[in-house]
C-alpha positions, 0 to 999 in steps of 0.5 A: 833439270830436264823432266823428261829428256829424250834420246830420239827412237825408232818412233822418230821416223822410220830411221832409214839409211840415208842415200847416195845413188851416185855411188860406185860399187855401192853395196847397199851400205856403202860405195866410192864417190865418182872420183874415188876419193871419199868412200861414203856408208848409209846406215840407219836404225835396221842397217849397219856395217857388218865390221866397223868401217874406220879412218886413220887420221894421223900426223907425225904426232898424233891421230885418231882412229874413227868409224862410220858410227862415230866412235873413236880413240884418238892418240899423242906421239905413240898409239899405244904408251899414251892414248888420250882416250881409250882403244876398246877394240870393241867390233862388236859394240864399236863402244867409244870413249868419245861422243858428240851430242846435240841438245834442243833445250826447250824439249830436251830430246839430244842425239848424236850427229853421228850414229853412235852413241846416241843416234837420231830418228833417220839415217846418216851418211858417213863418208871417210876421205883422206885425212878427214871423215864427215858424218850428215844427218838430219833430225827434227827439222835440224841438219848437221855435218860434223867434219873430223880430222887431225891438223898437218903437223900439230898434235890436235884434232878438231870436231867441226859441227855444222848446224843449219836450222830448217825447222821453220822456227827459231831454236834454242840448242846446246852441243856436248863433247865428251871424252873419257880420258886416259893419259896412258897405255890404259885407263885402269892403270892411269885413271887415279892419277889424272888431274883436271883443271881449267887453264886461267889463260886459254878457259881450254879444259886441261889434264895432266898425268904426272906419274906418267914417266915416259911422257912426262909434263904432257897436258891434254886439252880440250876447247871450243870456239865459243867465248861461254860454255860449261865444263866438266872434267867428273865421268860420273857426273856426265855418264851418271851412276850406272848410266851409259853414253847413249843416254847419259846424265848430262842430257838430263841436266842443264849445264855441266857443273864446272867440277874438276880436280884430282880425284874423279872419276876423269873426263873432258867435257865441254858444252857450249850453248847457242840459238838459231834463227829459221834457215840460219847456219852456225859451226862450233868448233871442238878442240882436243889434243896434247901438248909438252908443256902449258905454253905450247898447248896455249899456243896451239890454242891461238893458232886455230883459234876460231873457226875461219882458222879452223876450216882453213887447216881444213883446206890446207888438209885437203891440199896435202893429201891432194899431192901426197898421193898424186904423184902416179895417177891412173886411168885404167878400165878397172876403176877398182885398180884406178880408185887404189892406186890413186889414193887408197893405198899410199892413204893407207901406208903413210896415215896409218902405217907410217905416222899412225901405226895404229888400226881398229884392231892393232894399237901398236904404237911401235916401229917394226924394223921389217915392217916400215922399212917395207912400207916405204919401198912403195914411196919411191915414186911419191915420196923419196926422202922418206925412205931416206928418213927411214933409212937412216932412222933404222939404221941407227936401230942395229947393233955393232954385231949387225943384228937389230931391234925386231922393234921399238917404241918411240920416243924411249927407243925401248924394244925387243933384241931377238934371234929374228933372222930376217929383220936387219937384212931389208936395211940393205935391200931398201937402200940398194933399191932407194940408190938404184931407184932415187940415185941418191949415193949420197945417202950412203955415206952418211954417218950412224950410231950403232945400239949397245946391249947384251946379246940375246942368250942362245937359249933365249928367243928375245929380251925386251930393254932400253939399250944404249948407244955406241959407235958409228958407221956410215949407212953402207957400212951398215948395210955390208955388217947386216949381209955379213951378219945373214952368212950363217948357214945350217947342214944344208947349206941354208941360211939360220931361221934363228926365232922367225923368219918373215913368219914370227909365228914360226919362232920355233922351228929353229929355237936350238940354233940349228933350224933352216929356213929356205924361204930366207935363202931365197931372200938372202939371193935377192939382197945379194944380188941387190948388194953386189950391185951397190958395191960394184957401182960404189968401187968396193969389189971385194964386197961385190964378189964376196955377194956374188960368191955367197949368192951363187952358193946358197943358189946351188944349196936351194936346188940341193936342199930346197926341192922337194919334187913338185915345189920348194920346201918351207925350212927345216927344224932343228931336228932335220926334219923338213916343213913345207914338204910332200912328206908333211901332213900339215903345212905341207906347201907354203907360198913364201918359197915359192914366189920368192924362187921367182922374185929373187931370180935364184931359182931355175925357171923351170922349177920356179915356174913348176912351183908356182902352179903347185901354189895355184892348184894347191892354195888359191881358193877361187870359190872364197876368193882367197890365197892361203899363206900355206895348206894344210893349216896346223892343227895336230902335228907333233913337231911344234913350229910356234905360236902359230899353232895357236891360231885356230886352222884357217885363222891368220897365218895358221893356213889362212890368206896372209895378204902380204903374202898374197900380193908376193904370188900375185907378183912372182906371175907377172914376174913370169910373164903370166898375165892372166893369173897375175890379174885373176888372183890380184882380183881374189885379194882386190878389197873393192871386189871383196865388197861390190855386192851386198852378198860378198860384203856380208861374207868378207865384212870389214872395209872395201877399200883398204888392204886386210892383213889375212882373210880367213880360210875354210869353216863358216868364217871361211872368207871373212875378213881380218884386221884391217888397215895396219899391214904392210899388204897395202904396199905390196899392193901397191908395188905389185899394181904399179910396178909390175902389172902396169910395168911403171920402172924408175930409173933416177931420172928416167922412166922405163915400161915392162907391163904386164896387162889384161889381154882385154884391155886396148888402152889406159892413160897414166899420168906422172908427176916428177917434182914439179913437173907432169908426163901425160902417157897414153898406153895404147895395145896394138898386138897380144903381146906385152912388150913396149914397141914405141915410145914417142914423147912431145912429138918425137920417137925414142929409140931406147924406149925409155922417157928422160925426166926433166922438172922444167915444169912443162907438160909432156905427152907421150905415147906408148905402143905395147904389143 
């Protein structure tokens, strides 16, 4: 034993931040590298992020979420049915159930190399990048950088520890990891029955939870690349009684004991000890993940066996993320807009929306159908075959009376059936959008299964239930029953709001199946038109007429019964009375109507356009760089709309910025043609802007550089930013920056231009990749105007103003005269 083991302390140094001045929009705590890529924190003993500042690292099958302290909680197959260690959710304390510890075993003083739980005696430089995180610290003459991140395609993620002895003599040191172990949805219900052993074959610490029955015969495991270690699979012993993991008993013994079995208090520790000479380098790897079955995990194991095989996944990371976002590249006067467009946004949708689905702050683990169906609208130029995927995947979530699960967990298919009115129409937009976009008719004929289950009760809001399977249909087929499905209408003419519409918070404004909702009108012009012109070009013309029929009706009954004088109205209740109107003391304007009057075309222009200023005037607050989903928020109103009104005013969707919603008003301007808006409040949800400043960043508070679902409004909080990460804002953002303000429009095989610039800008260059083959363009203004004047490509003038692709696997160059 140790006799006086110690933490390092504030008495170790002055514990300053450690530093990067080559930071842009460096706000004291943090700042993007020159090329955007990596988003590097300083902090030390007096200095801290405001907000946990997170990465979502994740494949198909696993992840981990980790913050610029270290702390974590990592996942296998669903975030929340079955984490391996705990979520805490925790912004305060940013508590952890995973820890990494260095040990000088001649002296006993431990730290952390990262600067939870147990940080040293000087700052840390924590930098997230895309599919990784790194955390640099020295301590008493020792440097470390611990690399964190998941393999491409396997469910394991690695803790490589880089430790270089500077100390001008040789030390004798020891590295501990710890990890509090779960097996489940939560570990007061999983604990109990978790059993950890040592696997004769591989010597990796494993665990089992074998009254799991929605993930049954998993095994957790955990390893290192060191041949001796120790191990412990008993929390107690590693905490201690009463103790915590900033100083935790197993600093304070030699070894760990080697106990493991059922019964305990579980965990998965793993120490291995080791000397390094003066100036020498030496990197351990720790390996933590699940698998089905023994073998497997064994097999994993041998794969990334050591550490060269380690590092070199490690570079094949690197190389994936390095293609997967580089498909649009931009070089604009707006760094901000350059450092989200190439990388952070489309980062953010497919790490954590789409494999992940999981945040900070949500743990979700499921599927929504909106909401990933939303989510890869912004793949199209980028990755096409998963929207593909998708499609086919949600298609096979909708029942044979053309209604869907609102959502799901995988890989049971267990979910929610509801009255939800919005839900199964985005199938047929996203596929309309795909084919008009991609050109992949194909698709449209393939074949899926419907789900079979019990209709929700009309007195019922939803049942949640594992359903069964019955029938098929080809995807369009689908698509036509969903638009059928929606043609239920109310005595104005609008379309059923059923338990919600986009807005679930609202689920019961229609719950007696009379209630109206105005902005689903508008949405349901926008996916008929969409699907008219599917079915015209796919020869089914009774289709295409019944769309365009319905469409222009529910246009009429928009203007009849949607106008309110100045703007749209929001729905109506079951009982008649309107929402989103003059007439409304609360909610008396929603922004939903009113971008989407715009965006689905439906409306008049004029109308649209008058509607639009009232949402300026009446919901963008430019002093706290915000735009309000509506005003005023609900408080006192006697006609209940849901559980909205449970959020506090300003809060989330109750009268507070809803970034999704946010991006929709950002692009109904460009839509408008009305640039300098569209830019001016695409700098108000802009999350760089948020956070440029030391000032600002201590009012919005959570991460600089990926989308906040909702910013809240008015009060002391007024500003502060929400949860992070998991929205579906970041591909609407990226939708609004790439398709509508720099005006980039696929066409199957062709690029069309329609931007929508500052008027200060002269010029920028984009640069595509389609396939394998790169489009240099340079954009150059040579009037006020907006309209594309010439086109020229590889030295010749196209007349139609559009550039041809072709994957010859040459690079082109093109210029763009727009005035």
């Amino acid at each position: 034993l140790f006799a006086a083991p110690r933490a390092a302390g504030p008495e170790d140094g002055a514990r300053r931040p450690a530093k990067r001045p080559d930071l842009v929009y460096f706000n004291g705590l943090g700042g993007f590298t020159r090329d955007g890529r990596e988003y590097v924190i300083s902090t030390g003993h007096n200095q801290r992020t405001p907000a946990p500042w997170v990465n979502v690292l994740a494949n198909r099958r696993f992840g981990t979420v980790v913050s610029e302290s270290g702390g974590a909680y990592t996942w296998s197959e669903n975030a929340q049915l079955f984490r391996l260690t705990p979520w805490k959710n925790d912004p305060v304390t940013d508590a952890s159930g995973e820890a990494l510890y260095v040990r000088d075993e001649e002296t006993g003083h431990f730290w952390s190399p990262t600067p939870l739980p147990a940080g040293g005696g000087s700052g840390y430089l924590s930098r997230h990048g895309f599919g990784y995180s790194i955390f640099e610290h020295e301590e008493d003459g020792l440097s470390t950088a611990l690399t964190v991140f998941v393999a491409l395609d396997q469910p394991v993620k690695f803790a490589l520890l880089k430790i270089r002895n500077a100390s001008g003599r040789r030390r004798r040191l020891s590295a501990s990891s710890y990890n509090e172990l779960v097996l489940g949805p939560l570990r007061d219900s999983s604990h109990m029955h978790i059993l950890t052993e040592v696997d004769p074959k591989s010597g990796a610490l494993t665990a089992y939870n074998h009254y799991n029955k929605e993930f049954p015969g998993r095994v957790v495991f955990l390893d290192v690349s060191e041949t001796e270690r120790f191990i412990s699979g008993d929390r107690r012993e590693f905490i201690g009684r009463n103790g915590t993991l900033a100083a935790p008993a197993a600093m304070r013994s030699e070894s760990l004991s080697g106990k493991v079995g059922a019964g305990l208090d579980p965990c998965a520790a793993m120490q291995v000890k080791f000397e390094l000479e003066d100036n020498e380098e030496k990197e351990i790897v720790f390996t933590f993940g699940a698998a089905g079955t023994a073998d497997e995990a064994r097999g994993i194991l041998q794969r990334f066996s050591g550490t060269a095989a380690v590092r070199g996944e490690l570079e094949a990371v690197w190389e994936h993320w390095k293609r997967a976002l580089g498909a649009v590249y931009v070089e604009t006067p707006d760094e901000s807009v350059n450092f989200l467009v190439n990388g952070w946004l489309q980062y953010q949708v497919l790490s954590c929306r789409l494999w992940g689905r999981s945040g900070y702050y949500q743990s979700g683990g499921a599927f929504g159908f909106r909401d990933q169906l939303q989510d890869v609208m912004s793949l199209a130029h980028s990755h096409p075959g998963l929207i593909r995927e998708h499609l086919l995947a949600f298609a096979a979530r909708q029942f044979a009376e053309g209604d869907a699960q609102h959502w799901w967990h995988p890989p049971s298919g267990r979910g929610v059936r509801s009255h939800c009115s919005d839900d199964y129409l985005w199938l047929p937009l996203v596929t309309a959008l795909y084919v008009e976009q991609v050109g992949d008719t194909g698709v449209l004929d393939e074949n899926v299964s419907f789900l079979e289950g019990p209709p929700v009760k009309p007195e019922e809001e939803s049942y949640y239930d594992l359903p069964g399977s019955d029938g098929s249909a080809t995807l369009y087929e689908h698509c036509v029953l969903a638009v059928k499905r929606a043609l239920r209408f109310g005595v104005h003419g609008l379309p059923l709001m059923g338990s919600g519409d986009w807005n679930d918070g609202m689920n019961l404004v229609g719950r007696e199946g009379k209630g109206e909702s105005v902005w689903l009108g508008f949405f349901l012009c926008h996916v008929l038109k969409a699907m008219s012109g599917l079915a015209e070009r796919r020869g089914d013309g009774e289709f295409a007429e019944l769309c365009r029929a319905e469409e222009n009706k529910l246009a009429r009954n928009l203007e009849e019964g949607g106008w309110d004088g100045q703007w749209y109205r929001r729905a109506y209740f079951d009982s008649g009375e309107p929402l989103g109107s003059s007439a409304n003391a609360e909610c008396r304007i929603d922004s939903l109507p009113q971008s989407w009057a715009v965006i689905s075309g439906a409306a008049d222009r004029e109308r649209a356009a008058a509607a639009m200023d009232q949402a300026d005037l009446q919901l963008v607050d430019r002093r706290a760089a915000l735009i309000k989903l509506f005003a005023p928020p609900f408080d006192k109103t006697p006609a209940d709309p849901g559980y909205i009104k449970g959020y506090l005013p300003g809060v989330r969707e109750n009268g507070g910025q809803y970034t999704h919603a946010a991006a929709w008003a950002v692009m109904a301007f460009a839509m408008l043609g009305d640039a300098k808006r569209a830019w001016e409040l695409l700098g108000l949800i802009n999350p760089v802007r948020h956070g440029d400043t030391p000032a600002k960043c201590a009012v919005y508070k959570v991460e600089p550089y990926v989308m906040a679902a909702d910013v809240y409004s008015g009060g002391r909080n007024d500003g502060r930013g929400g949860w992070t990460w998991y929205t579906g804002s970041a591909s609407w953002m990226y939708q609004v920056l790439v398709g509508r303000l720099l005006g980039l429009r696929l066409e199957v095989d062709r690029l069309r231009f329609e931007p929508c610039l500052p008027g200060d800008w002269k010029s920028f260059k984009l640069h595509y990749r389609y396939r394998e083959t790169f489009y240099h363009i340079a954009f150059t203004r040579s009037g006020a105007g907006n309209g594309v004047i010439s086109v020229v490509l590889d030295g010749t003038a196209l007349g139609d103003g559009v550039i041809p692709l072709a994957d010859d696997r040459v690079e082109h160059q093109a210029e763009i005269s727009i005035g």
